[in-house]
C-alpha positions in Angstrom: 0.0 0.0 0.0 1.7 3.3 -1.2 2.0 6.1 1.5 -0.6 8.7 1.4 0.6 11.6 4.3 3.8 13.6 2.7 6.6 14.4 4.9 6.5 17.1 7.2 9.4 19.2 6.3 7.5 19.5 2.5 4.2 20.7 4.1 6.3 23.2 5.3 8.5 24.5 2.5 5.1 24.4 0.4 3.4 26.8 2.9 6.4 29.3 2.8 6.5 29.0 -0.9 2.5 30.2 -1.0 3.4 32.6 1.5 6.4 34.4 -0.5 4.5 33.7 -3.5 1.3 36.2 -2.7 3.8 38.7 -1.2 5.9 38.6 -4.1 2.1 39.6 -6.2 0.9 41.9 -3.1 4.2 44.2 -4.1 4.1 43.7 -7.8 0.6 44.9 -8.1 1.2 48.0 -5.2 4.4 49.4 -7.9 2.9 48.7 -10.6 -0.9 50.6 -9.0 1.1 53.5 -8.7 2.7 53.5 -12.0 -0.4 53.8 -13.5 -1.7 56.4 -11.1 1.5 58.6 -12.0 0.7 57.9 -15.5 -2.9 59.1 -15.4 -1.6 62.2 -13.6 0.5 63.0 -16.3 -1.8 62.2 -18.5 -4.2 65.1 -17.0 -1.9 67.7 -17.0 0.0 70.3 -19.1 2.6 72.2 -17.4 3.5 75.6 -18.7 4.8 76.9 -14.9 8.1 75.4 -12.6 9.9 74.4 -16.1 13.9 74.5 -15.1 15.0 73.6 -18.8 13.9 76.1 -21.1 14.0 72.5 -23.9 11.4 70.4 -21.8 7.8 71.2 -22.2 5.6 68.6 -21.4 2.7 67.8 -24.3 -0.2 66.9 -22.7 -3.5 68.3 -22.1 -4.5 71.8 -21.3 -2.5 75.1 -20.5 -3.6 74.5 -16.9 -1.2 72.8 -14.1 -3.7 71.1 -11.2 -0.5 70.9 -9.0 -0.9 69.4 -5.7 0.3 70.7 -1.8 3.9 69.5 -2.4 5.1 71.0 -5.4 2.8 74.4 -5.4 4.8 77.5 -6.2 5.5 80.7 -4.2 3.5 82.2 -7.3 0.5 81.5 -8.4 -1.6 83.8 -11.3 -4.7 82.7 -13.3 -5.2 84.5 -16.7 -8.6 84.2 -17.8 -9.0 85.5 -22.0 -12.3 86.9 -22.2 -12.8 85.4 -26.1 -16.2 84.6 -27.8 -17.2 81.1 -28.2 -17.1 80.6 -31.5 -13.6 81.4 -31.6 -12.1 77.9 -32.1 -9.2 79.3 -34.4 -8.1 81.9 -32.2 -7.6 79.8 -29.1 -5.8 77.2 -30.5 -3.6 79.4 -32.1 -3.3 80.9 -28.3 -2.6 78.1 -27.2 0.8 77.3 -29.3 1.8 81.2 -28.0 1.4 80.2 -24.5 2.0 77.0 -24.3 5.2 76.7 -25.4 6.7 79.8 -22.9 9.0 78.4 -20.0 9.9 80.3 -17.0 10.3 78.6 -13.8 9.1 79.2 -10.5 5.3 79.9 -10.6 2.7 78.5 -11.9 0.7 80.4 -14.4 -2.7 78.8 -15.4 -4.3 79.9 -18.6 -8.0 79.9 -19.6 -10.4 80.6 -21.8 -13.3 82.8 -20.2 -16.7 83.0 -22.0 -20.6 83.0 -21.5 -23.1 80.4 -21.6 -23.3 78.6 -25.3 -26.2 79.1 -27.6 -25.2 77.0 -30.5 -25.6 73.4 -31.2 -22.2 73.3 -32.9 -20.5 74.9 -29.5 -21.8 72.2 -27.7 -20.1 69.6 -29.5 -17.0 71.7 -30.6 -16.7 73.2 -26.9 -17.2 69.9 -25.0 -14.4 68.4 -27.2 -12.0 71.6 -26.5 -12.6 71.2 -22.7 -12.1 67.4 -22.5 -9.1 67.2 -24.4 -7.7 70.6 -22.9 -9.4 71.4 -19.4 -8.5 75.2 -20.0 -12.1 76.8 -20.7 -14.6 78.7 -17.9 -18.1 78.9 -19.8 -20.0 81.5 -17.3 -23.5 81.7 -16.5 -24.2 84.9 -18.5 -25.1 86.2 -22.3 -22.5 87.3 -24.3 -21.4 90.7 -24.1 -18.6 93.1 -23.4 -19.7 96.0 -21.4 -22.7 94.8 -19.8 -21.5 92.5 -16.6 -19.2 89.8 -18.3 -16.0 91.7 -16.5 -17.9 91.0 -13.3 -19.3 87.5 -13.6 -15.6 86.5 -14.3 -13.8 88.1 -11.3 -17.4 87.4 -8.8 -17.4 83.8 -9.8 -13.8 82.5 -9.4 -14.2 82.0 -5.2 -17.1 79.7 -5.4 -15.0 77.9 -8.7 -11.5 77.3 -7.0 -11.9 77.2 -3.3 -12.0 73.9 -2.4 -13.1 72.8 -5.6 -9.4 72.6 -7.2 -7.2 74.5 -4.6 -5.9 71.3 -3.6 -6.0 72.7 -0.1 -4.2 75.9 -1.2 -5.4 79.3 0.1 -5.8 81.7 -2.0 -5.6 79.5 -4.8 -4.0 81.9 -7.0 -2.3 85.3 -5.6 -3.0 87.3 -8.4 -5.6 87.0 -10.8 -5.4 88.6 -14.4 -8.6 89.7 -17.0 -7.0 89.9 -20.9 -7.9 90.0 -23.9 -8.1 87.7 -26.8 -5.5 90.2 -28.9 -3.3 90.8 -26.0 0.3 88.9 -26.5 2.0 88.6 -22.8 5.3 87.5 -22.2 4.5 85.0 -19.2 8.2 85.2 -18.3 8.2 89.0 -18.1 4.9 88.9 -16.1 5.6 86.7 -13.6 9.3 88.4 -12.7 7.5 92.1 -12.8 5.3 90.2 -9.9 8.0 88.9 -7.5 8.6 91.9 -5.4 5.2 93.3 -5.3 2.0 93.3 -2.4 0.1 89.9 -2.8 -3.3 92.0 -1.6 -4.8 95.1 -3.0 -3.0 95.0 -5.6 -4.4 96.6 -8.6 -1.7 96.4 -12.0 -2.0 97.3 -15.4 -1.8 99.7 -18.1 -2.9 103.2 -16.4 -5.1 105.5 -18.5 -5.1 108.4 -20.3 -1.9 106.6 -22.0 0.1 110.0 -21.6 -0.3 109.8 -17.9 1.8 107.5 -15.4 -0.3 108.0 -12.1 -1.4 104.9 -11.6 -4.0 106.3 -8.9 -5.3 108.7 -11.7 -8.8 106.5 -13.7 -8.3 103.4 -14.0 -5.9 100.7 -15.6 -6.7 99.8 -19.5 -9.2 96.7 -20.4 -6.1 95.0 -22.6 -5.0 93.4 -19.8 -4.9 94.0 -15.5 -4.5 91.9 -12.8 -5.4 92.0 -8.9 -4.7 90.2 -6.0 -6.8 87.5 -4.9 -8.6 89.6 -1.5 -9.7 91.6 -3.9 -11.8 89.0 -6.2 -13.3 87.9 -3.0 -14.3 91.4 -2.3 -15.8 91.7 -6.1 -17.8 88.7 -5.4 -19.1 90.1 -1.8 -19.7 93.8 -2.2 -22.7 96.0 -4.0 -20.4 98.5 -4.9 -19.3 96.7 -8.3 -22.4 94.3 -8.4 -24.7 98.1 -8.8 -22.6 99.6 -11.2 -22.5 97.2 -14.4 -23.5 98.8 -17.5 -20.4 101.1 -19.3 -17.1 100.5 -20.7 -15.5 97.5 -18.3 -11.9 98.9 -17.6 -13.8 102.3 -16.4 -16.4 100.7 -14.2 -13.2 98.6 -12.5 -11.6 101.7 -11.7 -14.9 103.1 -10.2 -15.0 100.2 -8.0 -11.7 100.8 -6.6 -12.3 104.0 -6.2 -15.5 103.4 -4.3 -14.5 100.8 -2.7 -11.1 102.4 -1.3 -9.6 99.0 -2.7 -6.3 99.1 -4.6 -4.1 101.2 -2.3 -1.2 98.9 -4.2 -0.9 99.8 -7.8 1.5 99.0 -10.2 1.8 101.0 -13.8 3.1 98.3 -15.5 3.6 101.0 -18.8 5.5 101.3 -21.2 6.3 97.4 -20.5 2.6 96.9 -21.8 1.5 99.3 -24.8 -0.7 99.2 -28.2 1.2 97.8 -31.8 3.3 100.3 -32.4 0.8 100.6 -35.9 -0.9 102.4 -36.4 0.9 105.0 -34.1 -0.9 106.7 -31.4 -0.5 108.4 -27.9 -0.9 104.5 -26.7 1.6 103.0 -29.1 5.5 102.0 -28.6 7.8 100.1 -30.7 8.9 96.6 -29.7 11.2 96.5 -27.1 13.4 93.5 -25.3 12.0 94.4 -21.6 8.1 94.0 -23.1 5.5 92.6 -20.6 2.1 92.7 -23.2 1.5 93.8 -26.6 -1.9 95.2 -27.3 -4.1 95.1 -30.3 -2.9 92.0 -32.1 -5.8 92.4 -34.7 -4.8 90.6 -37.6 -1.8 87.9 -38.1 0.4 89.8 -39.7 0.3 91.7 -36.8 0.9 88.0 -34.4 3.5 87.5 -37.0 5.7 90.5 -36.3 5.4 90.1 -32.8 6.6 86.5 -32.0 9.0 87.1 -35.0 10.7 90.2 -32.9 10.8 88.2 -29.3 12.2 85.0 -31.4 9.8 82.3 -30.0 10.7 79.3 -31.8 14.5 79.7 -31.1 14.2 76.5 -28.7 12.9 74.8 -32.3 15.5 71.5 -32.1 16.9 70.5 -35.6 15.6 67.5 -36.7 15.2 65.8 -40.3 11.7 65.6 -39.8 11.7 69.6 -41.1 13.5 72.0 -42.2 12.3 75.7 -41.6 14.0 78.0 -43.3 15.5 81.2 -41.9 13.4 84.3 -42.6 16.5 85.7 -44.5 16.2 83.2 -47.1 12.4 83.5 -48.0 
């Protein structure tokens, strides 16, 4: 009769293989979980802030960087375009101007700011935008540009970011910047003119009339200004600005502040910001190297001679895949 009960010492060395076995799994499957976490974080984001190598951008989704506790900057800005919906074209081609800028040190979040959709085609064409790059705020509003859209932007930003993708940050951005859709900024120049200043009421921008440089005299122009973040909460909170909504936007803000008492910090960023120097006018300057914003980009000639003058594709590597030729040769 053949013996049925194995020896002792193999029940034993069969248990501690089992047992080394399903740790050996219980490890492979935690590094490998994580892996794929990293990779679906990576996969979400587009980074156009805390870049060290001017040759490394990242090419993934949106302008936006959702950065979490441990690698937030000591600067953050939101610049919100006030555009038109159906102006596909011109934020894509925003997108290549901004999203290929490097700087390091803050982190600069770029989007899209416009009202509620009334199309059929936006729907479609706008849902696709946002899911491939997370960059757009639709607001609940109609369209227009002198009639509350200014304020819906600024008033609605608290009750979007706090707690809702601050990642536990407060504020969630320092500064926060209204531009238009034909305003070219230098993120570079932006963020260092931004280092040494007040992080609340702060009021920055272009002052008006253009020959002036008072920045305490009107109001700052509607190409492009930029506040600290106590006073968007204050936007959202008082009946000073939510009264007075009908009128030219950049002049209302300035009546707000001025009502208001807020903006005791201000910051006249001219002639670092200024109008195409064509046609030329009280509010126009010729390029220049130390140029924060370039104003009324209305056509792409315009673009053209812009990002021509400040160089941007000099980080273009060679490659045989192209060959671009120099502007001298065409």
């Amino acid at each position: 009769m053949k013996e049925t009960n194995k020896h002792p010492c193999a029940k034993l060395s069969f248990t501690l293989s089992s047992f080394f076995f399903v740790v050996f799994l219980y490890f492979w499957f935690s590094i490998n979980g994580v892996q794929l976490q990293a990779l679906r974080r990576l996969g979400r984001q587009w980074t156009i802030s805390n870049i060290t190598n001017p040759h490394e951008i990242t090419p993934n989704a949106s302008l936006t960087n959702n950065l979490s506790v441990e690698s937030s900057s000591d600067l953050r800005v939101l610049i919100g375009i006030l555009t038109l919906p159906d102006q596909f074209q011109r934020r894509h081609f925003l997108r290549l101007v901004y999203g290929t800028q490097t700087f390091a040190g803050a982190q600069v979040d770029v989007k899209f700011v416009f009202c509620n959709l009334t199309k059929e085609d936006q729907t479609v064409l706008v849902a696709l935008e946002i899911m491939r790059y997370n960059d757009i705020i639709i607001l609940n509003c109609k369209e227009n540009m002198n009639s509350g859209k200014t304020y819906t932007y600024f008033s609605s930003l608290p009750d979007i970011f706090i707690n809702e993708t601050d990642h536990g940050l407060y504020p969630p951005y320092h500064y926060v910047m209204k531009g238009d859709d034909d305003l070219y900024l230098r993120l570079d120049k932006l963020v260092e003119s931004l280092r040494s200043l007040p992080r609340e009421d702060l009021y920055y921008g272009y002052v008006i009339p253009c020959r002036s440089m008072n920045p305490f005299v009107h109001y700052m122009s509607g190409m492009g200004y930029l506040i600290s973040w106590d006073i968007v909460e204050w936007i959202r909170d008082s009946e000073i600005p939510r009264n007075n909504l009908i009128g030219p936007e950049d002049k209302l803000f300035g009546e707000w502040m001025r009502e208001g008492r807020r903006g005791k910090n201000r910051y006249n960023a001219k002639w670092s910001m200024y109008n195409y120097p064509i046609p030329p006018t009280a509010c126009t300057r010729e390029l220049r190297p130390d140029t924060i914003a370039v104003h009324l980009l209305k056509n792409q000639e315009k673009w053209i001679k812009t990002l021509q003058y400040f160089n941007v594709t000099k980080n273009l590597k060679p490659s045989k895949l192209y060959h671009i030729p120099n502007i001298t040769s065409l």
